[in-house]
mmCIF file as gemmi writes it, N, C-alpha and C atoms, coordinates in Angstrom:
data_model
loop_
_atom_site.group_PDB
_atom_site.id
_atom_site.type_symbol
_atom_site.label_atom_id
_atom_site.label_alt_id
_atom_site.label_comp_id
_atom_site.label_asym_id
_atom_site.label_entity_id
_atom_site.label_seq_id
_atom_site.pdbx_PDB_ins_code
_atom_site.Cartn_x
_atom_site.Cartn_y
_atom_site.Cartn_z
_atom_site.occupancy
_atom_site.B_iso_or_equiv
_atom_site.pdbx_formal_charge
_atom_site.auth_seq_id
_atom_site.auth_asym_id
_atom_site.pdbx_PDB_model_num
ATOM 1 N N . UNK Axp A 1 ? 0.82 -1.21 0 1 0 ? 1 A 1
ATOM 2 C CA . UNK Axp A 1 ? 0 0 0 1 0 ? 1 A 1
ATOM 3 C C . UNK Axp A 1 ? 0.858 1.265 0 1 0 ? 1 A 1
ATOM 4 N N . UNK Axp A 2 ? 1.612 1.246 0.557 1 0 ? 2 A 1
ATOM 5 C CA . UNK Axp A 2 ? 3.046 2.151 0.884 1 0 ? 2 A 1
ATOM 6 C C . UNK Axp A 2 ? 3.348 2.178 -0.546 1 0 ? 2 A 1
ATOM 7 N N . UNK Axp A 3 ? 3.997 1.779 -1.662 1 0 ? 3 A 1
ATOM 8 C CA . UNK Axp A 3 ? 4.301 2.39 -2.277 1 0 ? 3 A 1
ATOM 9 C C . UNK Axp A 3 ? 3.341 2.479 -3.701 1 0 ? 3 A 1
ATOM 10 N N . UNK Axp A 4 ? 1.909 2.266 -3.355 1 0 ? 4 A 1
ATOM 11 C CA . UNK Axp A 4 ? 1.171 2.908 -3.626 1 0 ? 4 A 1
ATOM 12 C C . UNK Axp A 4 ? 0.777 4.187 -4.052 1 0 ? 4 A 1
ATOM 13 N N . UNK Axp A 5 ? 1.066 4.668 -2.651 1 0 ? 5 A 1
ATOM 14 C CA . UNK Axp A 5 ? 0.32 5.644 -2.008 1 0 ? 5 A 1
ATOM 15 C C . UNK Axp A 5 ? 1.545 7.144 -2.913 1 0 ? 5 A 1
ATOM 16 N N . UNK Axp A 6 ? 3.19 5.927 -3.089 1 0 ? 6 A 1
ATOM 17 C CA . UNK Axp A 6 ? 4.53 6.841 -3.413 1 0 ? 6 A 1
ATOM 18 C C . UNK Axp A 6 ? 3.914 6.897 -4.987 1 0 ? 6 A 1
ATOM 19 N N . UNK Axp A 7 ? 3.465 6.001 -5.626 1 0 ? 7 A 1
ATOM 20 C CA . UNK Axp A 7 ? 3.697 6.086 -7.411 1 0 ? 7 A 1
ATOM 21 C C . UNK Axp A 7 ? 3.032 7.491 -7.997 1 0 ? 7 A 1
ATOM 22 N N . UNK Axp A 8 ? 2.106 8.149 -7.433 1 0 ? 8 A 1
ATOM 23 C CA . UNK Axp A 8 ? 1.308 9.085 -7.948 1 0 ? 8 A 1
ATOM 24 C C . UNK Axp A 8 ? 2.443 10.247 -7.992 1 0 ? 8 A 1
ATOM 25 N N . UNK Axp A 9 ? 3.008 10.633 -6.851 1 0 ? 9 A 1
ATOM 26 C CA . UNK Axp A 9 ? 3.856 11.582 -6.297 1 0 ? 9 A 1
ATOM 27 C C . UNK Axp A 9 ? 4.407 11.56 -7.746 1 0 ? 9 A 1
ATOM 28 N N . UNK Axp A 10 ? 5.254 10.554 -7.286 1 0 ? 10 A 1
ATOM 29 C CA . UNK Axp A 10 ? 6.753 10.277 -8.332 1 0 ? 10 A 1
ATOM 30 C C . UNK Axp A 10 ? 6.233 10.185 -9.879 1 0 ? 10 A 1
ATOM 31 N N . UNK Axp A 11 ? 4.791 10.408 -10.206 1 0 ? 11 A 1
ATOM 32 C CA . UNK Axp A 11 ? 4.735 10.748 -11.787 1 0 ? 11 A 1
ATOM 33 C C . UNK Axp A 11 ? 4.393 11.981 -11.72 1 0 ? 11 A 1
ATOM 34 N N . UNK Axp A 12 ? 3.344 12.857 -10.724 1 0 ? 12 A 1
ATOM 35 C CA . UNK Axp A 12 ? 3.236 13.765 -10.964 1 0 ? 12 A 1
ATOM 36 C C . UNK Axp A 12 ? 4.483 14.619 -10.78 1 0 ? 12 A 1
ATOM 37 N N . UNK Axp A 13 ? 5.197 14.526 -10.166 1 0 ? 13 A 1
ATOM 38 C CA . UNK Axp A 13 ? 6.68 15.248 -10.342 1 0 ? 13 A 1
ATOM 39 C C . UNK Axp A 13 ? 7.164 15.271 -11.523 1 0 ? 13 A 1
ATOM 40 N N . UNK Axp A 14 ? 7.241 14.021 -12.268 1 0 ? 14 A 1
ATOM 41 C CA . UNK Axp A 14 ? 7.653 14.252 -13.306 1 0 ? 14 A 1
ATOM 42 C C . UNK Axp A 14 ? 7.099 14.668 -14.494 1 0 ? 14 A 1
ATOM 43 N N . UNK Axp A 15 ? 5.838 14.669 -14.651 1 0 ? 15 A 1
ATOM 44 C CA . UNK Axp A 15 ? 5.034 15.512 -15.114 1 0 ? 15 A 1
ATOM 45 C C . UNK Axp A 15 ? 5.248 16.92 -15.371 1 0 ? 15 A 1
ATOM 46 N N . UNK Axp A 16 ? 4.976 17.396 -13.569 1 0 ? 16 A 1
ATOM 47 C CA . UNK Axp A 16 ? 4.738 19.077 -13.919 1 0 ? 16 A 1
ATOM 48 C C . UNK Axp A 16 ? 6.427 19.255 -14.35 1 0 ? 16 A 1
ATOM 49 N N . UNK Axp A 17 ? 7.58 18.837 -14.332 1 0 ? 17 A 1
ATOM 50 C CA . UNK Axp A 17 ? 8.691 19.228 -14.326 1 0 ? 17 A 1
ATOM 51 C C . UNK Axp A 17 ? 9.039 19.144 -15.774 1 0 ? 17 A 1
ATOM 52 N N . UNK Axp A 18 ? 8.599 18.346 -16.651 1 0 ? 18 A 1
ATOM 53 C CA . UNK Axp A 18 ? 8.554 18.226 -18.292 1 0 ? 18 A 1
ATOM 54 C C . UNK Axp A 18 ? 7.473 19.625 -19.017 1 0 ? 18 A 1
ATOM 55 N N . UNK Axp A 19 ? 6.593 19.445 -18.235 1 0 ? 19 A 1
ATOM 56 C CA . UNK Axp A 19 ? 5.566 20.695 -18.855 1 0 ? 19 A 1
ATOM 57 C C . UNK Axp A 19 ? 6.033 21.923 -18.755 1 0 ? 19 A 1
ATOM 58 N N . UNK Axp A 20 ? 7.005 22.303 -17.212 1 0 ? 20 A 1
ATOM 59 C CA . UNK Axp A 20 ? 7.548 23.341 -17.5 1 0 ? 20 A 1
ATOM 60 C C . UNK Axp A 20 ? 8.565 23.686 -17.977 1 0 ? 20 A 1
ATOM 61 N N . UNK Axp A 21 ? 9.316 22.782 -18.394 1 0 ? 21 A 1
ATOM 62 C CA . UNK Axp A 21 ? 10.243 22.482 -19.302 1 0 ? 21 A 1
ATOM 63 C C . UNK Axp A 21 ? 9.79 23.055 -20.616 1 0 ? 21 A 1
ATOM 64 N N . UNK Axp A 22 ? 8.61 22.658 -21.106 1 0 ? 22 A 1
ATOM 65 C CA . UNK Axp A 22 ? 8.442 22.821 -22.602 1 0 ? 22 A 1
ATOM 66 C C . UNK Axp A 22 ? 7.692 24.455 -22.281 1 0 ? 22 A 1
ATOM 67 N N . UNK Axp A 23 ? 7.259 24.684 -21.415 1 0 ? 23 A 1
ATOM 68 C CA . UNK Axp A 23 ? 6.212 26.304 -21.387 1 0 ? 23 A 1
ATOM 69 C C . UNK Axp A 23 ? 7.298 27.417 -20.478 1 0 ? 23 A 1
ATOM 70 N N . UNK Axp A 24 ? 8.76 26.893 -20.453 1 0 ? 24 A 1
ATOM 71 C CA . UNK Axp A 24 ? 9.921 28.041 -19.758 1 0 ? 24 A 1
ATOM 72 C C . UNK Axp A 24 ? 9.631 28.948 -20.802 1 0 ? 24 A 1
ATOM 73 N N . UNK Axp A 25 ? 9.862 28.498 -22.073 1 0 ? 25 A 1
ATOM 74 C CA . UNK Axp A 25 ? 10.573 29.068 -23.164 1 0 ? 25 A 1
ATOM 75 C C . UNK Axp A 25 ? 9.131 30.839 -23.553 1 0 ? 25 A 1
ATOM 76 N N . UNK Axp A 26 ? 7.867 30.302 -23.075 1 0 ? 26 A 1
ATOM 77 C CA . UNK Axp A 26 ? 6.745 31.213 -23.455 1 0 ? 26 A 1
ATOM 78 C C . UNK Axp A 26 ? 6.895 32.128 -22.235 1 0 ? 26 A 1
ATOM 79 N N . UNK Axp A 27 ? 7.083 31.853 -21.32 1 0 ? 27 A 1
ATOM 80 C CA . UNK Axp A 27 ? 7.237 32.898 -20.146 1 0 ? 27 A 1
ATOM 81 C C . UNK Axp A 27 ? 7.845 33.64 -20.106 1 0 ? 27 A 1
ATOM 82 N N . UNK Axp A 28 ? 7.435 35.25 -19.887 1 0 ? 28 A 1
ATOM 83 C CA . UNK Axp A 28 ? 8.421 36.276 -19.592 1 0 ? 28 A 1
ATOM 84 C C . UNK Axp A 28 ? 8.973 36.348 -17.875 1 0 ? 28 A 1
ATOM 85 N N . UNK Axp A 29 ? 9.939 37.293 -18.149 1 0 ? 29 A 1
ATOM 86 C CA . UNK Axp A 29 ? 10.826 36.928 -17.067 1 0 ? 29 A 1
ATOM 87 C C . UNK Axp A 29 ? 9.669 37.692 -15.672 1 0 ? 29 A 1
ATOM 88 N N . UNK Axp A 30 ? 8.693 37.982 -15.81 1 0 ? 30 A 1
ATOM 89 C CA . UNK Axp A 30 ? 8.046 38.826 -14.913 1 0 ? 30 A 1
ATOM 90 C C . UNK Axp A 30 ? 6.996 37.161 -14.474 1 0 ? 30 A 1
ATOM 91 N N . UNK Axp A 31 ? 6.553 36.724 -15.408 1 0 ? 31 A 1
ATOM 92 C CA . UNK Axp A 31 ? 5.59 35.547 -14.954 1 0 ? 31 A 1
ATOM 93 C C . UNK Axp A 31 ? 6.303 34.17 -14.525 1 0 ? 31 A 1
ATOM 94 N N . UNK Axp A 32 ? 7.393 34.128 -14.692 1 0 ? 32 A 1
ATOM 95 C CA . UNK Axp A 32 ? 8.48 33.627 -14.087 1 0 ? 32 A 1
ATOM 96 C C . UNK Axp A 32 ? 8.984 33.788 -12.583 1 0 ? 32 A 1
ATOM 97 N N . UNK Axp A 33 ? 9.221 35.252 -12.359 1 0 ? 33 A 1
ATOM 98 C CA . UNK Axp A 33 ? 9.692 36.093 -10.637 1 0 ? 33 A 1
ATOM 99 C C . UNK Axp A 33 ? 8.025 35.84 -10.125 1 0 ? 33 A 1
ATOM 100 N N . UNK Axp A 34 ? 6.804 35.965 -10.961 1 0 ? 34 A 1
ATOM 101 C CA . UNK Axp A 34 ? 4.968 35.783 -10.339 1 0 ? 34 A 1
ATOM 102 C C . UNK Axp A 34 ? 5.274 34.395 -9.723 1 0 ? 34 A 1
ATOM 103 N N . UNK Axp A 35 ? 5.566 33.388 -10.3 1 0 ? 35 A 1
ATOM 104 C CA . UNK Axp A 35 ? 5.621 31.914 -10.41 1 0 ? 35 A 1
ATOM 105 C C . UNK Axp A 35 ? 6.476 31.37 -8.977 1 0 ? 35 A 1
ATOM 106 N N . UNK Axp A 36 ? 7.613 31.555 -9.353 1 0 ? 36 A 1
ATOM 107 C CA . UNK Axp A 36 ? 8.905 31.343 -8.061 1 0 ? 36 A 1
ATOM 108 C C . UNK Axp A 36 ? 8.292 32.311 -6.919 1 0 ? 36 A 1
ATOM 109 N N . UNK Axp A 37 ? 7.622 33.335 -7.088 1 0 ? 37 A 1
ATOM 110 C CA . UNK Axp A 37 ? 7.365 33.924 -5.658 1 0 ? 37 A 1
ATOM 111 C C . UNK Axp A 37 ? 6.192 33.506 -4.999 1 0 ? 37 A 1
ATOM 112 N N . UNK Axp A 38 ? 5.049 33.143 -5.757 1 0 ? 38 A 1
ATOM 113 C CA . UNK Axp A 38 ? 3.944 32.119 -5.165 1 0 ? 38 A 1
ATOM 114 C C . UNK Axp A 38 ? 4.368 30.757 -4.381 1 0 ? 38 A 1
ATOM 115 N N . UNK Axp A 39 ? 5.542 30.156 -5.143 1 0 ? 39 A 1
ATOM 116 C CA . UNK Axp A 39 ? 5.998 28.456 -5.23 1 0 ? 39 A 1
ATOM 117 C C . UNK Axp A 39 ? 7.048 29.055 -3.51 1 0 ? 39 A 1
ATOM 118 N N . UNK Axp A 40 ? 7.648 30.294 -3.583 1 0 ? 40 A 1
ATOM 119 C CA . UNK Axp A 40 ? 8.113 30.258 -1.933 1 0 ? 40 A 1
ATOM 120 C C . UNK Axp A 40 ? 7.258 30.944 -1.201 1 0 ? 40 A 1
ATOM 121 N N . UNK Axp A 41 ? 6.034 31.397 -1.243 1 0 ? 41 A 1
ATOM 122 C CA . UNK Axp A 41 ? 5.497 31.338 -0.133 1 0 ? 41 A 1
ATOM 123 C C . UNK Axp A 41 ? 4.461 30.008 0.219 1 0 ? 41 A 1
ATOM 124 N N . UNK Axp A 42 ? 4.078 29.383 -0.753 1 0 ? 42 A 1
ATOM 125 C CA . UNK Axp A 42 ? 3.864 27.845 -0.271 1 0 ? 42 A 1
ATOM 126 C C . UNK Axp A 42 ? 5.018 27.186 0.692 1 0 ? 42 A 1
ATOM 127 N N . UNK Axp A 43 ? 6.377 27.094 0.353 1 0 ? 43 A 1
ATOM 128 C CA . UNK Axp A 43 ? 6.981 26.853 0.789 1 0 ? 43 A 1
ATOM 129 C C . UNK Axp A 43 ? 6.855 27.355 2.182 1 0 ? 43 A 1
ATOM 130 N N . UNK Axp A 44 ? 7.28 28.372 1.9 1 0 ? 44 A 1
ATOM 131 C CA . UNK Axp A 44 ? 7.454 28.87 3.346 1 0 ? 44 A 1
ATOM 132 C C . UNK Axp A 44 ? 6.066 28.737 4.653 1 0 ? 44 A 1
ATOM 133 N N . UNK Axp A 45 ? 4.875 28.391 3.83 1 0 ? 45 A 1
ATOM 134 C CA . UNK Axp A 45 ? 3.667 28.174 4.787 1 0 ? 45 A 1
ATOM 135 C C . UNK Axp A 45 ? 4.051 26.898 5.172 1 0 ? 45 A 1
ATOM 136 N N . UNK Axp A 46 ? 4.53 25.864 4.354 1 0 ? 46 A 1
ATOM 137 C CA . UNK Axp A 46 ? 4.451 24.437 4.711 1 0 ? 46 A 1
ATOM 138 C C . UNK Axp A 46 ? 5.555 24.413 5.644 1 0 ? 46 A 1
ATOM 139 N N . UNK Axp A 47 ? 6.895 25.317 5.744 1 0 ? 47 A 1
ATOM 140 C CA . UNK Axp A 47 ? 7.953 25.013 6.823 1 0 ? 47 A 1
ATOM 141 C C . UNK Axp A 47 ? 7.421 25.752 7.847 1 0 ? 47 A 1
ATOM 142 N N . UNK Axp A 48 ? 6.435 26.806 7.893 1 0 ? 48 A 1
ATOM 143 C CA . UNK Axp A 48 ? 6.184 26.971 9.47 1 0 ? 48 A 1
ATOM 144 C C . UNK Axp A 48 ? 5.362 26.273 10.042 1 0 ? 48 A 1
ATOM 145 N N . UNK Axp A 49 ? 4.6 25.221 9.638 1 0 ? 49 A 1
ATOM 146 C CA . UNK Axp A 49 ? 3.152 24.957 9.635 1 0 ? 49 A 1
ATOM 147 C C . UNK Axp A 49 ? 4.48 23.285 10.504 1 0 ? 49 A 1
ATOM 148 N N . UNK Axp A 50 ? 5.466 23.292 9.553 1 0 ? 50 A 1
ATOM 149 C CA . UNK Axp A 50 ? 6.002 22.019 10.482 1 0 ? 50 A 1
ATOM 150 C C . UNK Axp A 50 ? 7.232 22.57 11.335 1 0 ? 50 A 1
ATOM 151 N N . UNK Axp A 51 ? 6.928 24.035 11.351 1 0 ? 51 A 1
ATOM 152 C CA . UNK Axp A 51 ? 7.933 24.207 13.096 1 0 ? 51 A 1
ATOM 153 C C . UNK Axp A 51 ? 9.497 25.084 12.643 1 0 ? 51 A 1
ATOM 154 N N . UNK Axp A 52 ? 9.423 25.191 11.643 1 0 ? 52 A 1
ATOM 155 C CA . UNK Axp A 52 ? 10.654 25.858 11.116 1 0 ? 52 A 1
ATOM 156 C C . UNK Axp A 52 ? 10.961 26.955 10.835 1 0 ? 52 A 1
ATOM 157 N N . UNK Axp A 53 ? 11.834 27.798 11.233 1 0 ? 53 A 1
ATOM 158 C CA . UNK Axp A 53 ? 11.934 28.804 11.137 1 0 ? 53 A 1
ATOM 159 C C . UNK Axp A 53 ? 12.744 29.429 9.465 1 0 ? 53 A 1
ATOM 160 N N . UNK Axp A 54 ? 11.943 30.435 9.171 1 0 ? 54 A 1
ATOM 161 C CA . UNK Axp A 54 ? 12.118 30.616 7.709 1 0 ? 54 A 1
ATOM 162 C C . UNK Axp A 54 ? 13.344 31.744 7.774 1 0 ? 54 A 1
ATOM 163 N N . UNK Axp A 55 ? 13.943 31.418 6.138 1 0 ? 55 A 1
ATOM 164 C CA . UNK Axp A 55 ? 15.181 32.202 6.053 1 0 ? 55 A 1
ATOM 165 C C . UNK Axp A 55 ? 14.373 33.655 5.072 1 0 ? 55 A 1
ATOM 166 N N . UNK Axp A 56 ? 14.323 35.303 5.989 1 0 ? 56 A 1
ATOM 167 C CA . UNK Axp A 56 ? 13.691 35.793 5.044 1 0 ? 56 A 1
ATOM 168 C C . UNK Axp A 56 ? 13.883 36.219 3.314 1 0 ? 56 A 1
């Protein structure tokens, strides 16, 4: 069941990581800095949420 539960992960990773692979090239560098700055404040909700103190 365990690695079950792992196979979805490990395609959807590789998934979104090919798609943005092929849609880097359409992005300007502004929806790019939009993109990476949404993707660290997820980040950063999920490391306080498990106790960690964030680097600002």
């Amino acid at each position: 069941m365990a690695s079950n539960g792992l196979q979805p992960l490990i395609v959807d990773r590789s998934s979104t990581s090919s798609a943005s692979e092929e849609v880097s090239g359409e992005l300007t560098s502004a929806d790019y800095a939009m993109a990476c700055e949404s993707h660290r404040l997820v980040l950063v909700e999920c490391l306080q949420k498990e106790g960690y103190s964030t680097i600002p």
